[in-house]
N, C-alpha and C positions, 0 to 999 in steps of 0.2 A: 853798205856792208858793215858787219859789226866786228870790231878788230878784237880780236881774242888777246889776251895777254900770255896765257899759260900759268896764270897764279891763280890756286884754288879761290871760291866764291868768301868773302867778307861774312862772317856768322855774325848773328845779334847776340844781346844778351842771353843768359842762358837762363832760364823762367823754371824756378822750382813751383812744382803742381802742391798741392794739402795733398791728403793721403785719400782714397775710393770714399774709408768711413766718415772722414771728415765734411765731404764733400755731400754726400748723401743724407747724413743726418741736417746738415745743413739748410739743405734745400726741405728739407721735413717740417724743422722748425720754421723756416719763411712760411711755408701754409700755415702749422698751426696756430705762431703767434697772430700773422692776421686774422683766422676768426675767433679765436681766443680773446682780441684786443676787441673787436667789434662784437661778439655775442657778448663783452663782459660789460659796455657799455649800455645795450640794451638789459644785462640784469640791470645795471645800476637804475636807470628810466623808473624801474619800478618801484623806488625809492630814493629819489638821487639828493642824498644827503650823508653825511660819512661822521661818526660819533667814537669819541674814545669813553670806555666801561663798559660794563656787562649789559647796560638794557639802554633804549632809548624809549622816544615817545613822545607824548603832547607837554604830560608832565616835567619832563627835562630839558636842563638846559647847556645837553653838551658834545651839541653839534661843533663840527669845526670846518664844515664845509656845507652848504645848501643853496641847491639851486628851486628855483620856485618863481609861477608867474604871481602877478602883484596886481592889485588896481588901485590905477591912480588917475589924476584930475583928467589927463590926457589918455585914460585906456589901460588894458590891460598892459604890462611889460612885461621881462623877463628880467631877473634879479640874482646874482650869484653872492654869496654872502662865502668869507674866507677868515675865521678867527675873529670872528665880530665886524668885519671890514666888508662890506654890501658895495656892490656894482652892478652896475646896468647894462646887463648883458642881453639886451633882448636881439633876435635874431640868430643868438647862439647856443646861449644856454637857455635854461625855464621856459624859452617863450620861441619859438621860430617859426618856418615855414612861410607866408603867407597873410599879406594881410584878410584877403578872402577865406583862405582858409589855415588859421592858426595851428600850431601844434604846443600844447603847452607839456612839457615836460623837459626833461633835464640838455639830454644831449639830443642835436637834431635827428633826425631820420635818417641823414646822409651817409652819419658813420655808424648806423646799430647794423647787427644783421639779426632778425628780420629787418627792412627799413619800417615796418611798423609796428606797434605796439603787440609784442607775443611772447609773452614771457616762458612759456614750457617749454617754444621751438628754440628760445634763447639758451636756455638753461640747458637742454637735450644736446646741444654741440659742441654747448662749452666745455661740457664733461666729456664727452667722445673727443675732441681735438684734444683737452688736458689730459686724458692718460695715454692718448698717442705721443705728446710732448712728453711724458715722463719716459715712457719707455726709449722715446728716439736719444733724449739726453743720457739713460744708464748706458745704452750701448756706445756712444759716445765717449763718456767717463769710463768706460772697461777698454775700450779701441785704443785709447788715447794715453792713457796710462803703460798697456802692452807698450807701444809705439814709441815710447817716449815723450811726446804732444806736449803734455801734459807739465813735465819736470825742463823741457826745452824752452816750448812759447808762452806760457800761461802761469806758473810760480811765478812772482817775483824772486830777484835776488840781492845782494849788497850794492851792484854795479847799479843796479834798476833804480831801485834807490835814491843814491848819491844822483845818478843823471836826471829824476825826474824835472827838476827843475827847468834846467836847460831842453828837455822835450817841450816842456809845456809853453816855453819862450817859441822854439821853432814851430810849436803849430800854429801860435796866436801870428806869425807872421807868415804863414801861409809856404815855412819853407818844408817840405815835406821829404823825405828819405827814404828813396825804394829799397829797399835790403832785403836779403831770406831772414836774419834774423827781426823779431819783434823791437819795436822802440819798447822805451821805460813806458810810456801811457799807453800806451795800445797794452801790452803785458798788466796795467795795473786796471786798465779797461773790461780788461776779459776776466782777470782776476774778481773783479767787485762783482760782474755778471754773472760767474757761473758757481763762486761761491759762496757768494752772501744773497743777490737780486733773484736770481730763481730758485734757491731752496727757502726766501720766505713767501714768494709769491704759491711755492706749493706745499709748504706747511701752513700759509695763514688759510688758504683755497678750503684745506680741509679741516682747517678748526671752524669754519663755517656750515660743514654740513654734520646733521645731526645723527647720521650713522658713524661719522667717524668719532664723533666726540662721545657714542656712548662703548669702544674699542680702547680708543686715549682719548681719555677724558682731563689728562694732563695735558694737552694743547692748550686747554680755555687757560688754564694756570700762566701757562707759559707768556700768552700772548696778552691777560689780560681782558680775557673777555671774546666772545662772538664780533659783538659792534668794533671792537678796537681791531681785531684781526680783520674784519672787513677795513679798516682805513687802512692798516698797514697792506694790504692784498692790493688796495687803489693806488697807497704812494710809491710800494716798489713795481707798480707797472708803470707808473708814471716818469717813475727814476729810471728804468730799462729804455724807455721811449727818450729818452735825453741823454742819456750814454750810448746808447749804440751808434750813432756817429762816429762814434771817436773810436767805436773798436773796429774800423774799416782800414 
């Protein structure tokens, strides 16, 4: 038999929820940064080399990123070249798949969507998921500001601040702090992501296409160029793929 005490039931902690918009737009962007990140992988395939100034080509020489298969004494390879500095990346980059059956180009098949070479179907998603992403992020930014979100978890402030230090010590040791309030890195996390990481990944987006630049034609000015706004489009997805960790 189960001996009753008469003392009400032990509660757990009390688990504050994000807010419906929070949650919703959330789960928005989970889909559309995945095919965002892999149909932008298959554009790259059709060029996977990344140049800072206005034009690129055979003529020039200022690439700062290219992948590309090679032949040498032993076969073809695959070659990733980074600011002058060349590695042999066969299997991964320039060259994978299969010895029977190669695939020579940038990034494997594993991670493009299409997994094979299609560049319209690439391009035709990227743009449908990219202005689903814009729109899920303004209402997000309008939700969140209403709600306070915004001026609560996401500004940094003086305390944030002075503490980062000391956060940055507790995560590297693995001591982590459940609290409703944001720590200093997680706030300077979110901060770097939602207001510097994705407004250049969607202003450099569309200094690369040639309707918007004949609208504002002051993007190219801005960024420097088509080819440079294409590296910086690469490096701040690559920067968002490396911080999102830390803003969990």
């Amino acid at each position: 038999m189960t001996e009753t005490t008469g003392l009400p039931p032990t509660r757990g902690p009390l688990v504050y929820r994000q807010s419906i918009w929070t949650r919703v737009t959330h789960w928005v962007w989970v889909v559309c940064l995945f095919f965002l990140l892999l149909t932008g992988l298959q554009i790259f395939n059709a060029h996977p080399a990344l140049y800072v100034g206005q034009q690129s080509g055979f003529e020039f020489d200022n690439a700062v990123l290219r992948m590309a298969p090679v032949n040498t004494p032993d076969g073809p390879r695959g070659q990733t070249t980074i600011f002058g500095q060349t590695f042999d990346t066969t299997g991964v980059f320039g060259m994978s798949g299969t010895a029977d059956k190669p695939a020579y180009q940038g990034f494997p098949g594993a991670v493009t969507i299409p997994s094979f070479r299609d560049l319209a179907t690439g391009r035709v998603l990227h743009f449908f998921f990219g202005w689903i992403f814009v729109a899920a992020l303004f209402i997000w930014f309008l939700a969140s500001f209403i709600n306070g979100h915004l001026r609560r978890d996401i500004i940094p402030r003086g305390g944030d601040v002075t503490g980062l230090g000391r956060d940055v010590v507790d995560h590297a040791r693995f001591r982590f702090h459940h609290r409703r309030v944001y720590s200093p890195l997680q706030k300077l996390s979110y901060f770097t992501v939602f207001f510097i990481l994705f407004p250049l990944i969607i202003l450099t987006g569309l200094t690369m296409s040639p309707g918007m630049n004949a609208s504002w034609p002051w993007l190219l000015d801005v960024f420097g160029g088509r080819q440079t706004a294409r590296t910086i489009h690469f490096g701040s997805w690559s920067s968002w793929c490396c911080s999102s960790s830390s803003t969990c």
